[in-house]
TORLUM-39188 format. One record per residue (C-alpha): residue in three letters; y, x, z. Coordinates in steps of 0.05 Angstrom, whole numbers. Layout:
N
{pavex:ala	Y:Y	X:X	Z:Z}
...
% end
This chain:
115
{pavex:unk	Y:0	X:0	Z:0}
{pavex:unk	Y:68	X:35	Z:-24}
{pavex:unk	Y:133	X:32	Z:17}
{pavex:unk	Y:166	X:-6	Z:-36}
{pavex:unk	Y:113	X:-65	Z:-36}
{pavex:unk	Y:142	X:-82	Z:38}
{pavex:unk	Y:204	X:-66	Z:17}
{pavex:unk	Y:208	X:-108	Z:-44}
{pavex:unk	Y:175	X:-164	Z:0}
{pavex:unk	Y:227	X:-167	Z:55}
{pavex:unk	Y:280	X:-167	Z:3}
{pavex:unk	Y:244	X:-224	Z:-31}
{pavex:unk	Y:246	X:-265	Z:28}
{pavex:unk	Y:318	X:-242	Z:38}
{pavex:unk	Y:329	X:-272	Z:-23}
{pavex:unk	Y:300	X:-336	Z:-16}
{pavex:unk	Y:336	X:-351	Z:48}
{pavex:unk	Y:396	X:-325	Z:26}
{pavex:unk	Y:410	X:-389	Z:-12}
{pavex:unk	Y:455	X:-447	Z:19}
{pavex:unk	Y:409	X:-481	Z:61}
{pavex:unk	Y:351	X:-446	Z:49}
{pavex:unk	Y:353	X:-423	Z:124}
{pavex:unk	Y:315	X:-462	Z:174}
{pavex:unk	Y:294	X:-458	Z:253}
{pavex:unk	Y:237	X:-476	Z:298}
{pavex:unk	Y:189	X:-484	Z:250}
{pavex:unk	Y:163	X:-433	Z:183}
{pavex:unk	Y:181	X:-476	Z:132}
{pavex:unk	Y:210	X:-552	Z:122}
{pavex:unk	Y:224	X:-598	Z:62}
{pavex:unk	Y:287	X:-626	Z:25}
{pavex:unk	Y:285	X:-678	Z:80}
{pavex:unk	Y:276	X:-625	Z:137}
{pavex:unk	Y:203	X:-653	Z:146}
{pavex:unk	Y:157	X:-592	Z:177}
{pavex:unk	Y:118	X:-557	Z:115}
{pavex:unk	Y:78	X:-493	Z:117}
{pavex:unk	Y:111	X:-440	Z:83}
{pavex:unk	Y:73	X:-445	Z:11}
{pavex:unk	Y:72	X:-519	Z:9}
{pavex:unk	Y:101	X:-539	Z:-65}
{pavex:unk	Y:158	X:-584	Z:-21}
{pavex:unk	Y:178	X:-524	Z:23}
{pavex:unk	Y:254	X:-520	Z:9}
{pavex:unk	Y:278	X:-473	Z:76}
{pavex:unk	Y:249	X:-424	Z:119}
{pavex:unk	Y:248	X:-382	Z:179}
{pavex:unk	Y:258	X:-310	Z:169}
{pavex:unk	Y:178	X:-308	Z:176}
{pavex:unk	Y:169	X:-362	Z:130}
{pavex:unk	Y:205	X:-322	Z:80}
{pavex:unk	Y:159	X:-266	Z:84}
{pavex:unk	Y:98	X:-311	Z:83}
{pavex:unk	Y:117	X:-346	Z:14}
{pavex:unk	Y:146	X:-286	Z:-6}
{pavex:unk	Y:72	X:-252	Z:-2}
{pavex:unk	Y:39	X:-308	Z:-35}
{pavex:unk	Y:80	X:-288	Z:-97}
{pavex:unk	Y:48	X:-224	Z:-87}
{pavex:unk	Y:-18	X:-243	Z:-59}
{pavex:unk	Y:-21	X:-183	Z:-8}
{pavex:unk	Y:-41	X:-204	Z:64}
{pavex:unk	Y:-29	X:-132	Z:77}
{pavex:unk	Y:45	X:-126	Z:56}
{pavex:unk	Y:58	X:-197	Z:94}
{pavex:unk	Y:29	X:-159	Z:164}
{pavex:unk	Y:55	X:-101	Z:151}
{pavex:unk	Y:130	X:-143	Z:134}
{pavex:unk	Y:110	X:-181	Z:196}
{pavex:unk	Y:103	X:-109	Z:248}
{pavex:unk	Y:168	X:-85	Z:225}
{pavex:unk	Y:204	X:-149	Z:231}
{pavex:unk	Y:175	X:-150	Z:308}
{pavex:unk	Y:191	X:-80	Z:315}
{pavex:unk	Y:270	X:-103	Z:298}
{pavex:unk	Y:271	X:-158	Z:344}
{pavex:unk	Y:235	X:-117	Z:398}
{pavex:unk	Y:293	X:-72	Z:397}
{pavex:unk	Y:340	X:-127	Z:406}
{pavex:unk	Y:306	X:-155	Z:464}
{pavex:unk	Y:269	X:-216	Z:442}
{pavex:unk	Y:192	X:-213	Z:440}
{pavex:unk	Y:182	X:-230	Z:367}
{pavex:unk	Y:222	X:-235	Z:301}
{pavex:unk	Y:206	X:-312	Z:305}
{pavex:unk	Y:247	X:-312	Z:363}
{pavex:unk	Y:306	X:-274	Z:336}
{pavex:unk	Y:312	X:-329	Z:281}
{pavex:unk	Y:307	X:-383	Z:330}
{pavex:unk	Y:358	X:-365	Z:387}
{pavex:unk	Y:418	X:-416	Z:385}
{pavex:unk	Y:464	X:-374	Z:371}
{pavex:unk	Y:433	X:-345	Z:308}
{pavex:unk	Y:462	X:-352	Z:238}
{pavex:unk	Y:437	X:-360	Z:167}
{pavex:unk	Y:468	X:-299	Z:155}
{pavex:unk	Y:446	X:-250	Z:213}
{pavex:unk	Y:374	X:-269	Z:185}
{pavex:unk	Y:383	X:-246	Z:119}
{pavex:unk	Y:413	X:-192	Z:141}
{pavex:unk	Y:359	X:-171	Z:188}
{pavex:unk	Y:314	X:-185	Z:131}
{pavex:unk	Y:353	X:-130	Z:94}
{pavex:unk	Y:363	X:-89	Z:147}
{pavex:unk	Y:284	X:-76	Z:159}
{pavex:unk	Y:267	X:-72	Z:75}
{pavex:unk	Y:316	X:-12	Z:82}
{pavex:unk	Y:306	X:23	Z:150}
{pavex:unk	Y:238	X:67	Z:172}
{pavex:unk	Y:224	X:-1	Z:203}
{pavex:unk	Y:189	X:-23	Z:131}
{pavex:unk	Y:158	X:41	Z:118}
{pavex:unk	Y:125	X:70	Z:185}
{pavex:unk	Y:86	X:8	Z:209}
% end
């Protein structure tokens, strides 16, 4: 598995949740009417920052690169004091934005590419 494959995948979720209300909390994935999805289900029009990564991976079909995406997200949120990256997207005070950042922040930092 290359660095870039993670890489590319976190940037692919970026991506997708980078859209106007693409974004979503408490739950992976959720429909145009905000009904709970999972994350590849064809209705599945916003995600979680995990989410992201999962349908990202389908794109890719790697389990690998979505674990791997997965540990480094983890490690991020770790080191920002919550116990998972699924946390970090759903704290109150979190933003669309700070998301996709983090997304971006881990497809470019060691994070990605020393899991």
């Amino acid at each position: 598995m290359s660095d870039q494959t993670i890489t590319s995948l976190l940037n692919a979720a970026a991506d997708l949740v980078a859209k106007p209300g693409a974004w979503t909390q408490g739950y992976v994935a959720r429909d145009k009417t905000g009904r709970i999805v999972e994350a590849d289900a064809r209705a599945a029009r916003c995600w979680c920052g995990i989410g992201a990564v999962m349908r990202a991976a389908k794109a890719i079909k790697s389990d690998r690169a979505e674990n791997l995406a997965c540990k480094a997200l983890h490690q991020f949120a770790h080191g920002r004091g919550f116990p998972s990256f699924g946390k970090f997207n759903d704290a109150p005070e979190r933003t669309q934005d700070e998301v996709v950042a983090a997304l971006r922040k881990v497809a470019q930092s060691s994070e990605a590419t020393h899991v």
